[in-house]
PyMOL Python script that loads the backbone (N, CA, C, O; Angstrom):
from pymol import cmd

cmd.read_pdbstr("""\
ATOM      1  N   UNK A   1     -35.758  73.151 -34.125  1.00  0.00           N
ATOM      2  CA  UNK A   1     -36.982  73.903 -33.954  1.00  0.00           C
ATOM      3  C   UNK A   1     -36.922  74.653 -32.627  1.00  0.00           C
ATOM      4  O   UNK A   1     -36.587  73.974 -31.656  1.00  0.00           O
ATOM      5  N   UNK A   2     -37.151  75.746 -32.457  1.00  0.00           N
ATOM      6  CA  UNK A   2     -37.529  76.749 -31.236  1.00  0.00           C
ATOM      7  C   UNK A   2     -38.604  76.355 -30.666  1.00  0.00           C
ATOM      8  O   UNK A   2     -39.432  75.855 -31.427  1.00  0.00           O
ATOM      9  N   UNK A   3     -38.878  76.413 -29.548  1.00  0.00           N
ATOM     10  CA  UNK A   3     -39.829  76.215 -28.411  1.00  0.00           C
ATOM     11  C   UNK A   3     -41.043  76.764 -28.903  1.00  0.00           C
ATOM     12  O   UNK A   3     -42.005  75.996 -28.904  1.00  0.00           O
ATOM     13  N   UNK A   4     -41.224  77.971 -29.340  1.00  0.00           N
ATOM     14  CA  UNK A   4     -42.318  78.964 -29.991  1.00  0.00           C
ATOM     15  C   UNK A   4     -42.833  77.888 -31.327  1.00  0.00           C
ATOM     16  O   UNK A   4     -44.040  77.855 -31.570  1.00  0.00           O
ATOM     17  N   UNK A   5     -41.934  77.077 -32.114  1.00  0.00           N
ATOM     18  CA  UNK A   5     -42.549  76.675 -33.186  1.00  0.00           C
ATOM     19  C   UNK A   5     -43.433  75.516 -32.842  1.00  0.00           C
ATOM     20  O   UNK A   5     -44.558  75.303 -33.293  1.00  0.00           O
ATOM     21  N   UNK A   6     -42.630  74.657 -31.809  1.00  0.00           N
ATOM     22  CA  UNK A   6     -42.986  73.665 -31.647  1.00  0.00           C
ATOM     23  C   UNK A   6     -44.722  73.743 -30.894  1.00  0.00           C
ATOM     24  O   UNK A   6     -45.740  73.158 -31.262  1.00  0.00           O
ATOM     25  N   UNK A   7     -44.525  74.639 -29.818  1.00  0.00           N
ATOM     26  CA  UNK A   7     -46.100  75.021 -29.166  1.00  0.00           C
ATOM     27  C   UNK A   7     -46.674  75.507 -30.128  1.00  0.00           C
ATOM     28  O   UNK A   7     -47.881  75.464 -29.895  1.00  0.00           O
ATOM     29  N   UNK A   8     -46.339  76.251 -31.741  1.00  0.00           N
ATOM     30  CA  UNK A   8     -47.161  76.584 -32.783  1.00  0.00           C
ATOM     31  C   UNK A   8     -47.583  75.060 -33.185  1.00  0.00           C
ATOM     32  O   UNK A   8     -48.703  74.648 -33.488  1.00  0.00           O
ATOM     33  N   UNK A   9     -46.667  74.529 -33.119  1.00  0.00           N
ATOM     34  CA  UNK A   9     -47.159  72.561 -34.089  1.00  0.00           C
ATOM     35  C   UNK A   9     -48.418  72.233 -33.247  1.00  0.00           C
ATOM     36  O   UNK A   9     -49.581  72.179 -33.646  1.00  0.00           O
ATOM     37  N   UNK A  10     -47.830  71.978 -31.710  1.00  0.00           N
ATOM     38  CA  UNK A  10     -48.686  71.648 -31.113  1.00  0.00           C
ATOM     39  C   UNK A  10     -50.289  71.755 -30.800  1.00  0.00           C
ATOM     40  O   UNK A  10     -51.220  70.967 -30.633  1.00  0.00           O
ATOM     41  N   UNK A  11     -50.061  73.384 -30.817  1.00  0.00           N
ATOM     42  CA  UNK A  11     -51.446  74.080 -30.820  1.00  0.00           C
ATOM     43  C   UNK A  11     -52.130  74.032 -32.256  1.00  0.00           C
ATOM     44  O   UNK A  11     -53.315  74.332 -32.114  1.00  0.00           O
ATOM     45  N   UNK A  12     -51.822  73.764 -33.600  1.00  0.00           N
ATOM     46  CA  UNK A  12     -52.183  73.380 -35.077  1.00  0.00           C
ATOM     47  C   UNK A  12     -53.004  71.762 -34.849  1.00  0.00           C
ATOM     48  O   UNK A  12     -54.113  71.340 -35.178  1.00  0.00           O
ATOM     49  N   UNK A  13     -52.062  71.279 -34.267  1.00  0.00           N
ATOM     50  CA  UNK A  13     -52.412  69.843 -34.636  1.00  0.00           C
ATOM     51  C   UNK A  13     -52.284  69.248 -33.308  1.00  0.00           C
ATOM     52  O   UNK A  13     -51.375  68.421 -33.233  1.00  0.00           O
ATOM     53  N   UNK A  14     -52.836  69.415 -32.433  1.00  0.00           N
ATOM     54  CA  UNK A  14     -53.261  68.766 -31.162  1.00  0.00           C
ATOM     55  C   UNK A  14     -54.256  67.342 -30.933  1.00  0.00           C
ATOM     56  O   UNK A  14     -54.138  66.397 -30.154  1.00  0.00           O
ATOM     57  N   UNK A  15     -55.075  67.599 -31.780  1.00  0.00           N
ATOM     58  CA  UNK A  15     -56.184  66.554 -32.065  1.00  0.00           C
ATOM     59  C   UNK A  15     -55.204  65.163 -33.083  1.00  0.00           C
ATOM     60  O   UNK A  15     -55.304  63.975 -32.780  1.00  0.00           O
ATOM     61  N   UNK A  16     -54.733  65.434 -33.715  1.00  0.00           N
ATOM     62  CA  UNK A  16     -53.467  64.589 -34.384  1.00  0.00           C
ATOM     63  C   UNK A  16     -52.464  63.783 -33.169  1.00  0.00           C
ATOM     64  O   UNK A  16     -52.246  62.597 -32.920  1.00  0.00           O
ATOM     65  N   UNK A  17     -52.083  64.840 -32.685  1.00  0.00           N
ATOM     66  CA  UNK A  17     -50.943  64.119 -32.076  1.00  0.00           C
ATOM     67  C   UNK A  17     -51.682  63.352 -30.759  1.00  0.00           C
ATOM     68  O   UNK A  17     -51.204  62.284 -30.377  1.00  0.00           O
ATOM     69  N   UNK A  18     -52.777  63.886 -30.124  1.00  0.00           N
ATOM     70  CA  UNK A  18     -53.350  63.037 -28.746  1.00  0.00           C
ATOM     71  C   UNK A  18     -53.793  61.726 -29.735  1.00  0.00           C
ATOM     72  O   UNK A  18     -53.702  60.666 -29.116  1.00  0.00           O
ATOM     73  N   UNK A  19     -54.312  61.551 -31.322  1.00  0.00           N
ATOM     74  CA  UNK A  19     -55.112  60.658 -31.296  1.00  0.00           C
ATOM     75  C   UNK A  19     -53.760  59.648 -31.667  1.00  0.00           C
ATOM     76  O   UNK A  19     -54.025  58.447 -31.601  1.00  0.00           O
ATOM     77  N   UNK A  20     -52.476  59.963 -32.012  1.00  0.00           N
ATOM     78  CA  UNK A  20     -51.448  59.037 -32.581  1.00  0.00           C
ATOM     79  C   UNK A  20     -50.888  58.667 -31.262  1.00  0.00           C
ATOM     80  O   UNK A  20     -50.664  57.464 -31.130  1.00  0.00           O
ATOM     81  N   UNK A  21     -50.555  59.590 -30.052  1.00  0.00           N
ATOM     82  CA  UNK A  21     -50.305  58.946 -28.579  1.00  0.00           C
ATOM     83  C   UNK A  21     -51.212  57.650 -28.565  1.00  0.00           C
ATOM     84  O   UNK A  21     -50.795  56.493 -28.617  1.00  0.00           O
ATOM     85  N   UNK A  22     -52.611  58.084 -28.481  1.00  0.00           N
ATOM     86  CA  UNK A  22     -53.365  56.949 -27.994  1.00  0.00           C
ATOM     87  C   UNK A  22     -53.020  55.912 -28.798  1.00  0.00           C
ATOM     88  O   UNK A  22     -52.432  54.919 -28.371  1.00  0.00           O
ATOM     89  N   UNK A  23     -53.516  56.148 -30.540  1.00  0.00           N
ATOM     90  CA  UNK A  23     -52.681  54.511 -31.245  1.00  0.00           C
ATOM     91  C   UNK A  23     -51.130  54.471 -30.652  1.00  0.00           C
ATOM     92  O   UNK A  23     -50.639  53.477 -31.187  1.00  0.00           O
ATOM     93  N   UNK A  24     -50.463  54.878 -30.083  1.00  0.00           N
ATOM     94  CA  UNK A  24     -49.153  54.409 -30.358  1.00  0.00           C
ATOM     95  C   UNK A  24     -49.173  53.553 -28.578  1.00  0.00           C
ATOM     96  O   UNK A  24     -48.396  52.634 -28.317  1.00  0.00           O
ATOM     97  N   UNK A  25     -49.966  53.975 -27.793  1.00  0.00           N
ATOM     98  CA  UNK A  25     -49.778  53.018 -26.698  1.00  0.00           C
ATOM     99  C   UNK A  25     -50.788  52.382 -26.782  1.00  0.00           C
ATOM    100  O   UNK A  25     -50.709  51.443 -25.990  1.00  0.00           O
ATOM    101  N   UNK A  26     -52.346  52.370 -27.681  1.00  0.00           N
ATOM    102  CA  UNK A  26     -53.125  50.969 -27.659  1.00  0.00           C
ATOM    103  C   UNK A  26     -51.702  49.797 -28.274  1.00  0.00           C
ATOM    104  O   UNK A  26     -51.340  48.778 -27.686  1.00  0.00           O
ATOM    105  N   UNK A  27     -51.069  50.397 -29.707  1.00  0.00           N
ATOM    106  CA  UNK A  27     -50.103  49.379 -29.735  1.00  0.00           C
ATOM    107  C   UNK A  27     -49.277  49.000 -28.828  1.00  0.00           C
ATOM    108  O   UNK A  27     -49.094  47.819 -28.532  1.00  0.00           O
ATOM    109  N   UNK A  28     -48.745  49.897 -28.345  1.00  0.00           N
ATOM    110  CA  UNK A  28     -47.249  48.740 -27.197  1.00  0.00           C
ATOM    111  C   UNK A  28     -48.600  47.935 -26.135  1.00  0.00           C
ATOM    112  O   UNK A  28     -48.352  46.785 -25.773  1.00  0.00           O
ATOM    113  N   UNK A  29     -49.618  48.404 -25.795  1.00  0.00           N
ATOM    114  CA  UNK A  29     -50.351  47.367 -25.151  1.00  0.00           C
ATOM    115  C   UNK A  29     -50.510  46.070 -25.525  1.00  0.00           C
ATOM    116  O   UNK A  29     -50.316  45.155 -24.724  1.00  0.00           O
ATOM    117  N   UNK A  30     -50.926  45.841 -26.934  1.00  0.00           N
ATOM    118  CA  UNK A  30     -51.553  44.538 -27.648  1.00  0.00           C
ATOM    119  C   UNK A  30     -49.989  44.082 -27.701  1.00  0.00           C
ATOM    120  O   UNK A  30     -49.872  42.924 -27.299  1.00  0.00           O
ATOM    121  N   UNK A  31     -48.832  44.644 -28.064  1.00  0.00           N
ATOM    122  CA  UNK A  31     -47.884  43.557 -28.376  1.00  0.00           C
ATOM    123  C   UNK A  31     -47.250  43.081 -26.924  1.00  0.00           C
ATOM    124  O   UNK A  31     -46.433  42.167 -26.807  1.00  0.00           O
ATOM    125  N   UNK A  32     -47.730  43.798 -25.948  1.00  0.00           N
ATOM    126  CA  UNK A  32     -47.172  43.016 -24.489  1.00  0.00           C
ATOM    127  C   UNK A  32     -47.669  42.599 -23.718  1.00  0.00           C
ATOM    128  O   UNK A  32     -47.083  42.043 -22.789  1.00  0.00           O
ATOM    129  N   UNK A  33     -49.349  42.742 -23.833  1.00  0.00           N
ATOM    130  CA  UNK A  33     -50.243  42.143 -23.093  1.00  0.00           C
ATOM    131  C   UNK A  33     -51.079  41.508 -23.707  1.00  0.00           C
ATOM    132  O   UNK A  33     -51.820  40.810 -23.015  1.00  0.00           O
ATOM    133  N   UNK A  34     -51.265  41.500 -25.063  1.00  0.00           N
ATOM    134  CA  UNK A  34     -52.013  40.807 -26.030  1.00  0.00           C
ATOM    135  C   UNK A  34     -53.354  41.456 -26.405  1.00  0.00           C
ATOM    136  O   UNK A  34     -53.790  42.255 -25.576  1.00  0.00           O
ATOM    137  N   UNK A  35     -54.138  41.230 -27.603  1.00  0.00           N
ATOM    138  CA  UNK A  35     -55.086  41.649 -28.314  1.00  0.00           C
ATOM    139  C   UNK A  35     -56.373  41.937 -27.405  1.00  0.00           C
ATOM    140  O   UNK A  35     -56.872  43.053 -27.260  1.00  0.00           O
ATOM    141  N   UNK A  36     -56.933  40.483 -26.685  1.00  0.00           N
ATOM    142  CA  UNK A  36     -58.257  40.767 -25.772  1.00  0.00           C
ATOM    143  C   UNK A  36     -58.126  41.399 -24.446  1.00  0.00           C
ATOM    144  O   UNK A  36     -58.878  42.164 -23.841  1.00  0.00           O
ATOM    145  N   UNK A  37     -56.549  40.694 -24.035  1.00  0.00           N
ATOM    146  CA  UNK A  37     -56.339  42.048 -22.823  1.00  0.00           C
ATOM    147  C   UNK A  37     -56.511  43.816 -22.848  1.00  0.00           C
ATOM    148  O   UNK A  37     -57.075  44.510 -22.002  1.00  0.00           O
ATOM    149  N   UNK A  38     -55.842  44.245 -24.082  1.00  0.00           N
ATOM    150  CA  UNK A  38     -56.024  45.446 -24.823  1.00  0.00           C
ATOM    151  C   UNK A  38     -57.395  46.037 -25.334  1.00  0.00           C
ATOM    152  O   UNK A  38     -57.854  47.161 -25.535  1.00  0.00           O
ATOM    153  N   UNK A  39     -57.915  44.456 -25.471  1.00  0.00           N
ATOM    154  CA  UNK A  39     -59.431  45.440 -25.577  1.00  0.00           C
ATOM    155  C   UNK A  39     -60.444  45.501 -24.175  1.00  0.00           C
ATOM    156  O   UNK A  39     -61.342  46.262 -23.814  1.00  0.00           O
ATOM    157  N   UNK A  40     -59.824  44.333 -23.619  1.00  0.00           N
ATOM    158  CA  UNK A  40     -61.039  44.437 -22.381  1.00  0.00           C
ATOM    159  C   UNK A  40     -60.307  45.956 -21.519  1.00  0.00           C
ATOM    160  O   UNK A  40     -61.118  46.394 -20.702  1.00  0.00           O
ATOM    161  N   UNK A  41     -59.092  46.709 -21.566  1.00  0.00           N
ATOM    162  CA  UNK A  41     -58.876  47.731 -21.073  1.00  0.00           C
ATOM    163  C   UNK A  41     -59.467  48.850 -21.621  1.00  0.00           C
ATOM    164  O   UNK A  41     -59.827  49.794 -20.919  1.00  0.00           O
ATOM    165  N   UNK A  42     -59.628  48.812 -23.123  1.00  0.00           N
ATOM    166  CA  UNK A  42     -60.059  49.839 -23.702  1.00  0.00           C
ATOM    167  C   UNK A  42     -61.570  49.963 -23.679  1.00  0.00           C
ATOM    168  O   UNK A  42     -62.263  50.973 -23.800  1.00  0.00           O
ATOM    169  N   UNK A  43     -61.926  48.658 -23.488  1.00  0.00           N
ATOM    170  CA  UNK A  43     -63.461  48.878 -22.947  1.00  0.00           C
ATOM    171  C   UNK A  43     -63.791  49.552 -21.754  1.00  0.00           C
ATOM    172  O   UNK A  43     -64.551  50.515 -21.655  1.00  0.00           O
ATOM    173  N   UNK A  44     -63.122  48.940 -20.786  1.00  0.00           N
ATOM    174  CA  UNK A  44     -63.482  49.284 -19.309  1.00  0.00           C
ATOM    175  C   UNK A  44     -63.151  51.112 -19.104  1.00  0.00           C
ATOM    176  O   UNK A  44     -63.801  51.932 -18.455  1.00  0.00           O
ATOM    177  N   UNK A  45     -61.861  51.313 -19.955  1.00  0.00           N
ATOM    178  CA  UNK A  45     -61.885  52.818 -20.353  1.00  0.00           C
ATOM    179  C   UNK A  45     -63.003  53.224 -20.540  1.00  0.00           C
ATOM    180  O   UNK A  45     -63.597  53.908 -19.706  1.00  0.00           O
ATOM    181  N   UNK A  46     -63.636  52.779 -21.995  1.00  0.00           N
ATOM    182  CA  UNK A  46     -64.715  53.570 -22.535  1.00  0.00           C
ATOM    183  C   UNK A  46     -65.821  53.883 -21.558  1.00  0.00           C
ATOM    184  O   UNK A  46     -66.433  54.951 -21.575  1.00  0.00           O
ATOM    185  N   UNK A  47     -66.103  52.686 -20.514  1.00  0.00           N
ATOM    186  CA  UNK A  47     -67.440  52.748 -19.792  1.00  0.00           C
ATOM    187  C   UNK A  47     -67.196  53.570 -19.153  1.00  0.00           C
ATOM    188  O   UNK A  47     -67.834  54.590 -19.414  1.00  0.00           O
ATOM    189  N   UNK A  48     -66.190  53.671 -17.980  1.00  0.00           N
ATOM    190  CA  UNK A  48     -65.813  54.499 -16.756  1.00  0.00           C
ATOM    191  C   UNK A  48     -66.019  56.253 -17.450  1.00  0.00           C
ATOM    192  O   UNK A  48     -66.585  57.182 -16.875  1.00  0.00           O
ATOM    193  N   UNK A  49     -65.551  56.273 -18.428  1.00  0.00           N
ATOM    194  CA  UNK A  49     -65.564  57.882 -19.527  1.00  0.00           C
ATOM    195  C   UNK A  49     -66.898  57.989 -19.468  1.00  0.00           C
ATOM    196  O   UNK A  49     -67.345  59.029 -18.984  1.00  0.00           O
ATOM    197  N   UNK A  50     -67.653  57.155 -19.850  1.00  0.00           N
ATOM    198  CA  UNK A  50     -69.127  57.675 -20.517  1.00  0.00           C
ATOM    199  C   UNK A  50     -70.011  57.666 -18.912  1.00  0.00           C
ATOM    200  O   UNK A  50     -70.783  58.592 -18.663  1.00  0.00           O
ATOM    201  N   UNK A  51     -69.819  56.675 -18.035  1.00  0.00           N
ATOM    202  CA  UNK A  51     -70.018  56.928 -16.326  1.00  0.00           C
ATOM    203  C   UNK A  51     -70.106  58.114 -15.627  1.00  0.00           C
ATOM    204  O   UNK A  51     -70.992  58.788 -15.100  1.00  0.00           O
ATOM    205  N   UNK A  52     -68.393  58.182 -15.853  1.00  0.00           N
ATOM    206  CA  UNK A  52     -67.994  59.812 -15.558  1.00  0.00           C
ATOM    207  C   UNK A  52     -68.817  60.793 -15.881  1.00  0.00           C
ATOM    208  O   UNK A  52     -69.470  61.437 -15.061  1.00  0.00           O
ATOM    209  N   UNK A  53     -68.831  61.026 -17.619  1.00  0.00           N
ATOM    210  CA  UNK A  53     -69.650  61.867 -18.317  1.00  0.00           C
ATOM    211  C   UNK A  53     -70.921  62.385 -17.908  1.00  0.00           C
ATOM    212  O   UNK A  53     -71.356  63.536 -17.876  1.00  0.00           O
ATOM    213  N   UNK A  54     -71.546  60.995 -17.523  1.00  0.00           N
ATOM    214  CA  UNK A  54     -73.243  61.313 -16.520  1.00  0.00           C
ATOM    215  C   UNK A  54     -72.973  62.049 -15.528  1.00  0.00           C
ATOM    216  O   UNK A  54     -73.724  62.967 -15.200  1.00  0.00           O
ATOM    217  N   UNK A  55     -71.814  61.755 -14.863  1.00  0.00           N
ATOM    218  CA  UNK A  55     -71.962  62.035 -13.079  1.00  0.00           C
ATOM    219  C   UNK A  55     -71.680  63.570 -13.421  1.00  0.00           C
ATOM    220  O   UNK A  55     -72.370  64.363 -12.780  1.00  0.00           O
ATOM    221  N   UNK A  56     -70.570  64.232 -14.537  1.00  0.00           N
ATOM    222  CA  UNK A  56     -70.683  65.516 -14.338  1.00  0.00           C
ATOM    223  C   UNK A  56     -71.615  65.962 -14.881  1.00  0.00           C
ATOM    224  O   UNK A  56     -71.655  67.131 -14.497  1.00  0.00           O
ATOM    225  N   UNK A  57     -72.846  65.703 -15.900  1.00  0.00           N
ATOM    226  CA  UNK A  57     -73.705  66.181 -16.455  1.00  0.00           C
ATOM    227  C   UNK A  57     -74.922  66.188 -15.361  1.00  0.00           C
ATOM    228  O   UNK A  57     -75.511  67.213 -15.017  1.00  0.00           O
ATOM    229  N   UNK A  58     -75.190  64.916 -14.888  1.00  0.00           N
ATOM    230  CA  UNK A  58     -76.590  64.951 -14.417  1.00  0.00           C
ATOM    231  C   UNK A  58     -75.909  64.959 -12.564  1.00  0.00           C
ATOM    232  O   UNK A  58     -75.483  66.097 -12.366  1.00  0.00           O
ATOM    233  N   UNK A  59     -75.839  64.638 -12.101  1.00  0.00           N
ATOM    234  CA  UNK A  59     -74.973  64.154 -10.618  1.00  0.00           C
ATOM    235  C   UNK A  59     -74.873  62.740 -10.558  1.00  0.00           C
ATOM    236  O   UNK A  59     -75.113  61.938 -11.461  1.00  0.00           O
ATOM    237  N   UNK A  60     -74.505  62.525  -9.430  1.00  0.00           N
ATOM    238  CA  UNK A  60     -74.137  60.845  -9.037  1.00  0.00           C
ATOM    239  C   UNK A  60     -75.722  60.217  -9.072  1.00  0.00           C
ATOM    240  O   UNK A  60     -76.179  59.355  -9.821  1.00  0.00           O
ATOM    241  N   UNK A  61     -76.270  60.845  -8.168  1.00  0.00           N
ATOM    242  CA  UNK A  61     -77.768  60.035  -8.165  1.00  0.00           C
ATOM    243  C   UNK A  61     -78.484  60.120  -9.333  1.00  0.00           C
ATOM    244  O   UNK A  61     -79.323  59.236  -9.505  1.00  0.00           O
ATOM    245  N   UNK A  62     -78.401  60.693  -9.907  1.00  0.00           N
ATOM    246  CA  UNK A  62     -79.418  61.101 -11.385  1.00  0.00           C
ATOM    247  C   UNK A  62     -78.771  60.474 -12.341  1.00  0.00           C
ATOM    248  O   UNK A  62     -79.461  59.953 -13.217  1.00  0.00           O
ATOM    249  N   UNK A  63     -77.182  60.350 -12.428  1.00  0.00           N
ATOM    250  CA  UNK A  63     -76.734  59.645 -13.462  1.00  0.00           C
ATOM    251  C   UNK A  63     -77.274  57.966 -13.335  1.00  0.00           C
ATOM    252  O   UNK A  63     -77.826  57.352 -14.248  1.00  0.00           O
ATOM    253  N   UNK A  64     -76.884  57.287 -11.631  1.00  0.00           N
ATOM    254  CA  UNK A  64     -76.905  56.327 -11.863  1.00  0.00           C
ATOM    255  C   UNK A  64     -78.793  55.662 -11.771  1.00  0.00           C
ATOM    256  O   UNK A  64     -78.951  54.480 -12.078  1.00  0.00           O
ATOM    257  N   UNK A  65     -79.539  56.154 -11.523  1.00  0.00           N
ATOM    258  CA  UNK A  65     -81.203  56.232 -12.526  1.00  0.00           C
ATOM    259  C   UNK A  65     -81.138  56.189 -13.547  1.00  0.00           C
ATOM    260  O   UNK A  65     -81.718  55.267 -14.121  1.00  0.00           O
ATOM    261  N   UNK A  66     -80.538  56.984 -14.161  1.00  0.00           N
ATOM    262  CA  UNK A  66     -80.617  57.086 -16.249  1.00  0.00           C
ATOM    263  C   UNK A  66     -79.676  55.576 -15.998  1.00  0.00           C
ATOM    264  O   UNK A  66     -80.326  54.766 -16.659  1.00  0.00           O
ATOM    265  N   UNK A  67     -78.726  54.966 -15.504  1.00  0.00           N
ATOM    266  CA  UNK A  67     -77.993  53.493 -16.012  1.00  0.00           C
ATOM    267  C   UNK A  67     -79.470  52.532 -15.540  1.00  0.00           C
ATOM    268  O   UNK A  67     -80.176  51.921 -16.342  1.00  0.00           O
ATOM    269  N   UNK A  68     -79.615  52.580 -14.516  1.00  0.00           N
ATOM    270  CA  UNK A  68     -80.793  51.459 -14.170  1.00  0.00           C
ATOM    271  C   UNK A  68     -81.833  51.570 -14.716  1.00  0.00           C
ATOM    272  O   UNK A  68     -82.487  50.528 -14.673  1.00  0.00           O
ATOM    273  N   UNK A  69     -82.449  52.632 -15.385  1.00  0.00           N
ATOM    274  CA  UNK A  69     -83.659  53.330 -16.183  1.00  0.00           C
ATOM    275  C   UNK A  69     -83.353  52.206 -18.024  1.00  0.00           C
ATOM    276  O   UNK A  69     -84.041  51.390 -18.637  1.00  0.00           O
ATOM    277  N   UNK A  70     -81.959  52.832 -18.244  1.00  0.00           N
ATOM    278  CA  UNK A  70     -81.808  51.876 -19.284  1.00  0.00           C
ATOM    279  C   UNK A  70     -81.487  50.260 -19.406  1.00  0.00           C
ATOM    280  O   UNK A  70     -81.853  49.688 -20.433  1.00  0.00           O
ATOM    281  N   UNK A  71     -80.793  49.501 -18.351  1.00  0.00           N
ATOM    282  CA  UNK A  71     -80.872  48.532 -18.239  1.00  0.00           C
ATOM    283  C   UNK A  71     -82.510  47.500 -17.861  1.00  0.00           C
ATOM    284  O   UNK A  71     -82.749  46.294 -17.938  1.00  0.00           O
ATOM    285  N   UNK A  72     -83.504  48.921 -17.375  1.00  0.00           N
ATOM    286  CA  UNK A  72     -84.249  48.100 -16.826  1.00  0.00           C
ATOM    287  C   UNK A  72     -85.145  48.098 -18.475  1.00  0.00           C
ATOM    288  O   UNK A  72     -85.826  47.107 -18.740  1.00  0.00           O
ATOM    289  N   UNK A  73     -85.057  49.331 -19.542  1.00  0.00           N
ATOM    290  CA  UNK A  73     -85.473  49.511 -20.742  1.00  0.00           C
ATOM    291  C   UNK A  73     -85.627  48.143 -21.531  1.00  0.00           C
ATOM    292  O   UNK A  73     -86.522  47.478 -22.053  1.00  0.00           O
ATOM    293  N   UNK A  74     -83.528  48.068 -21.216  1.00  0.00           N
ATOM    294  CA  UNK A  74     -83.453  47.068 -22.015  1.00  0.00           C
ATOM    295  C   UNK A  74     -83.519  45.757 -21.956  1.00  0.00           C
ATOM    296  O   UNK A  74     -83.133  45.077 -22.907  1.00  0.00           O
ATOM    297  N   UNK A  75     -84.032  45.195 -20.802  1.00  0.00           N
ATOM    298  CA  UNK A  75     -84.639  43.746 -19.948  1.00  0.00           C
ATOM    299  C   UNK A  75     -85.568  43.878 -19.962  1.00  0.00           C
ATOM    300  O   UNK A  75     -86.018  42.808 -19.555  1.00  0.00           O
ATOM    301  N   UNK A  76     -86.652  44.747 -20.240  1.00  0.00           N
ATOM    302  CA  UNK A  76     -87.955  44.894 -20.004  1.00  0.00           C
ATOM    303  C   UNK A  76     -89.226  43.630 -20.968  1.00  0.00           C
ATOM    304  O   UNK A  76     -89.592  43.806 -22.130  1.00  0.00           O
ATOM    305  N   UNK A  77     -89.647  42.484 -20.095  1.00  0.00           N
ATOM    306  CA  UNK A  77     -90.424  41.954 -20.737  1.00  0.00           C
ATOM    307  C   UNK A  77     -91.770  42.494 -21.245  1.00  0.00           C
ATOM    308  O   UNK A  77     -92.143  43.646 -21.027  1.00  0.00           O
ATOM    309  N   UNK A  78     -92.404  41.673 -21.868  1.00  0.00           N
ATOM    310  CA  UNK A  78     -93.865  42.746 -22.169  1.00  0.00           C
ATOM    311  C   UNK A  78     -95.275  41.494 -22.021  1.00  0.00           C
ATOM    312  O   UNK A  78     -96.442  41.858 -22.167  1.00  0.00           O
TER     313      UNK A  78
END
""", "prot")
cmd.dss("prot")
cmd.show_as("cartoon", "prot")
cmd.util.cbc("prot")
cmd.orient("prot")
């Protein structure tokens, strides 16, 4: 394959190949560090992403109000 085809593959099916990277190293994770290790990483991923996500949407201070706003939601006695 030529360089030109391959950046044609790439640019077709990009969303394919990032999501088979990610399965292909959640796997080598679970078989060398094991199943709950692999997930408590992929968790701590997910949070820090969706963290992030606030801080560029709303800022640092405004994001972390909307976290304490909902934790306090969701502790809230009545």
């Amino acid at each position: 394959m030529k360089n030109e085809e391959i950046k044609a593959f790439f640019a077709r099916n990009k969303c394919k190949v990032f999501i088979t990277l990610i399965g292909l190293a959640a796997a080598v994770l679970m078989l060398s560090i094991g199943f709950f290790r692999t997930l408590l990483i992929l968790l701590l991923t997910g949070v820090c992403f969706f963290y992030g996500s606030l801080i560029d949407k709303h800022g640092f201070k405004d994001a972390n109000k909307l976290i304490a706003d909902f934790f306090r939601s969701l502790f809230h006695r009545n």
